[in-house]
C-alpha positions in Angstrom: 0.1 -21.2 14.1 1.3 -19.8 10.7 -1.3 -17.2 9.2 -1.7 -17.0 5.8 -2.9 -14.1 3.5 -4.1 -13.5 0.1 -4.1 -9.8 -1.6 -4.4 -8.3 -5.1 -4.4 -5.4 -7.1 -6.4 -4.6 -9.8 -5.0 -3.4 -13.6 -4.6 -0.2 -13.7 -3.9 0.4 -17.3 -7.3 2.3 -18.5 -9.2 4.1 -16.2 -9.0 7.4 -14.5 -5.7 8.4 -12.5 -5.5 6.4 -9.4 -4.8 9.7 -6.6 -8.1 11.0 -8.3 -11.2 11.0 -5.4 -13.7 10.4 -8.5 -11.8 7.2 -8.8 -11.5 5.9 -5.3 -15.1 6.9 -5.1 -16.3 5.1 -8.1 -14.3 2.1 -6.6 -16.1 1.9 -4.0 -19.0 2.1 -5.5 -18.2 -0.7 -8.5 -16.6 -3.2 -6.4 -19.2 -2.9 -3.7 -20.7 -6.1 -5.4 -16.8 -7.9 -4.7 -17.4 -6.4 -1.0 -20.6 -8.2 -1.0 -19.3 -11.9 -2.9 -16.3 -12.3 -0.4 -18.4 -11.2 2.8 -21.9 -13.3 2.4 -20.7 -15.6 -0.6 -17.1 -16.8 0.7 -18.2 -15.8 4.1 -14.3 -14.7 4.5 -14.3 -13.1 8.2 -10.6 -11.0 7.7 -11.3 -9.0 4.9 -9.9 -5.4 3.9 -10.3 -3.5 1.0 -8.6 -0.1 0.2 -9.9 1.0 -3.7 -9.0 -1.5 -5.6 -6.6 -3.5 -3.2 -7.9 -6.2 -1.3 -6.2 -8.7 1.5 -8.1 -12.0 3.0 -6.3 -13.6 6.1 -7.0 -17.1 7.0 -5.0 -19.5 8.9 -5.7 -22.3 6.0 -3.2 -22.0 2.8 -5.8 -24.6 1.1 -8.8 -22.1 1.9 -7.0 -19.7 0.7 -6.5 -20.9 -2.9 -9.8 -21.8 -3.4 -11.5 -18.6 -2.7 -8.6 -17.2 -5.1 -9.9 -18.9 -7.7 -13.6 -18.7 -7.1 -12.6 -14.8 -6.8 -10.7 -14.9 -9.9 -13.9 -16.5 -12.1 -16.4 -13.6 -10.0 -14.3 -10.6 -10.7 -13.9 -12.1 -14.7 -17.2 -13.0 -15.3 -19.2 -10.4 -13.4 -16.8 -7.0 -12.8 -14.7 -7.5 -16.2 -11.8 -7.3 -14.5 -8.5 -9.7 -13.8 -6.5 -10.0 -10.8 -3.0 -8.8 -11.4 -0.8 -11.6 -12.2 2.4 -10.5 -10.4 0.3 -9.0 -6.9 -1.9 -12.1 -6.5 -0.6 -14.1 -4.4 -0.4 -16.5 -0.9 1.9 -15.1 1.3 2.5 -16.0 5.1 2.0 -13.3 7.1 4.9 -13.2 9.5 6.8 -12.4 5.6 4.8 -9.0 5.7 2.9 -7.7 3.5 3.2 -4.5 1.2 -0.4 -3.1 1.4 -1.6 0.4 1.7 2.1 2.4 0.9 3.5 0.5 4.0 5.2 -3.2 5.1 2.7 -4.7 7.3 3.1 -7.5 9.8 1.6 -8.8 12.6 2.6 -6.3 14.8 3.9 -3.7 13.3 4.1 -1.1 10.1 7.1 -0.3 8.4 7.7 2.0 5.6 8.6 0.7 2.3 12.3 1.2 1.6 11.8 2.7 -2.1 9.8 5.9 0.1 13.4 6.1 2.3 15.5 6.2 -0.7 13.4 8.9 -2.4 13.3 11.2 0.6 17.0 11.1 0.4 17.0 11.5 -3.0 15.2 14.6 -2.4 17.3 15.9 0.6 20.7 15.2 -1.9 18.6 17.0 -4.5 18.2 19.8 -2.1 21.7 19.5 -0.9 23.0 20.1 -4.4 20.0 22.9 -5.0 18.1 21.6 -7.3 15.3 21.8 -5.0 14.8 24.8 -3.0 13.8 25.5 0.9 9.9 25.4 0.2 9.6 22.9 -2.3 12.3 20.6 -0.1 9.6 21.8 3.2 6.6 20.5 1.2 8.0 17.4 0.8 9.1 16.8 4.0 6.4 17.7 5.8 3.9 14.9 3.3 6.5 12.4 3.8 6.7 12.8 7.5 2.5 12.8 7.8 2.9 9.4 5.7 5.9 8.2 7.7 4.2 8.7 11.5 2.0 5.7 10.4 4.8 3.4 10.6 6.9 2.4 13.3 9.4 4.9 12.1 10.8 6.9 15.1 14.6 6.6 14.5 14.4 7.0 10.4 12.3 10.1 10.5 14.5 11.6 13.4 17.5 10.9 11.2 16.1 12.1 7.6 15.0 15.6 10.4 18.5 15.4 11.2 19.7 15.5 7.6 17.9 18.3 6.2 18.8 20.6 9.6 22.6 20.0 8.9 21.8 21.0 5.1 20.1 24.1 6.4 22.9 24.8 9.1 25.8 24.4 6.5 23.9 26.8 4.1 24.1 29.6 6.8 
């Protein structure tokens, strides 16, 4: 059976700055009537909601688009705010889903490639010194506590791997 989902984003051009608590906080707090519409108006029974990013699975494509639209008028006419055009949409879920800083399937997590290409950006960085030992440690360590999430065993053993041999060669 093909399972589909439906996420979105809000706009994020005015507001405060999206890491802030306040604003993850007042989130919560503002969009606690949205929580409300799709659980006991829509009655959707696979909903998550991180901020202002939201995913509904349901194994009907048709269902689907109609609560998209019925969410589209509530969040317009009662929050005063749009779903974004380009992160809307009806996916199938065996396509994964970017949600939450990660790839997500049905049974697993992976990280998003852009987050693999900027730790070895930084590791080249560090390589050429632009970055030094604690800055390059800092970063490692945040990206490994973000990467353990993921199914991501042999890519954070190899990204280990590389900085030790930049370390060893600058012995």
């Amino acid at each position: 059976m093909k399972r589909y989902l439906f996420g979105g984003g809000g706009e994020r051009p005015k507001g405060m700055p999206l890491g802030n608590l306040t604003s993850q906080f007042f989130a919560n707090i503002y969009l606690n009537k949205f929580d409300y519409f799709i659980k006991h108006k829509l009655k959707a029974k696979y909903y998550l909601r991180y901020v202002d990013d939201f995913l509904l699975l349901h194994k009907s494509k048709k269902q689907l688009e109609i609560w998209k639209k019925e969410i589209d008028l509530f969040l317009r006419n009662q929050l005063k705010i749009e779903l974004h055009p380009d992160k809307s949409k009806i996916t199938p879920l065996f396509r994964g889903i970017d949600f939450v800083g990660f790839r997500n399937f049905n049974h697993n997590r992976l990280l998003r490639k852009r987050n693999i290409k900027n730790i070895k950006r930084k590791i080249k960085a560090y390589k050429r010194r632009v970055i030094g030992f604690e800055q390059m440690f800092k970063i490692y360590k945040g990206w490994n506590a973000y990467a353990c999430w993921a199914n991501s065993y042999k890519i954070r053993q190899q990204i280990k791997k590389e900085i030790i041999e930049v370390l060893l060669n600058r012995i």
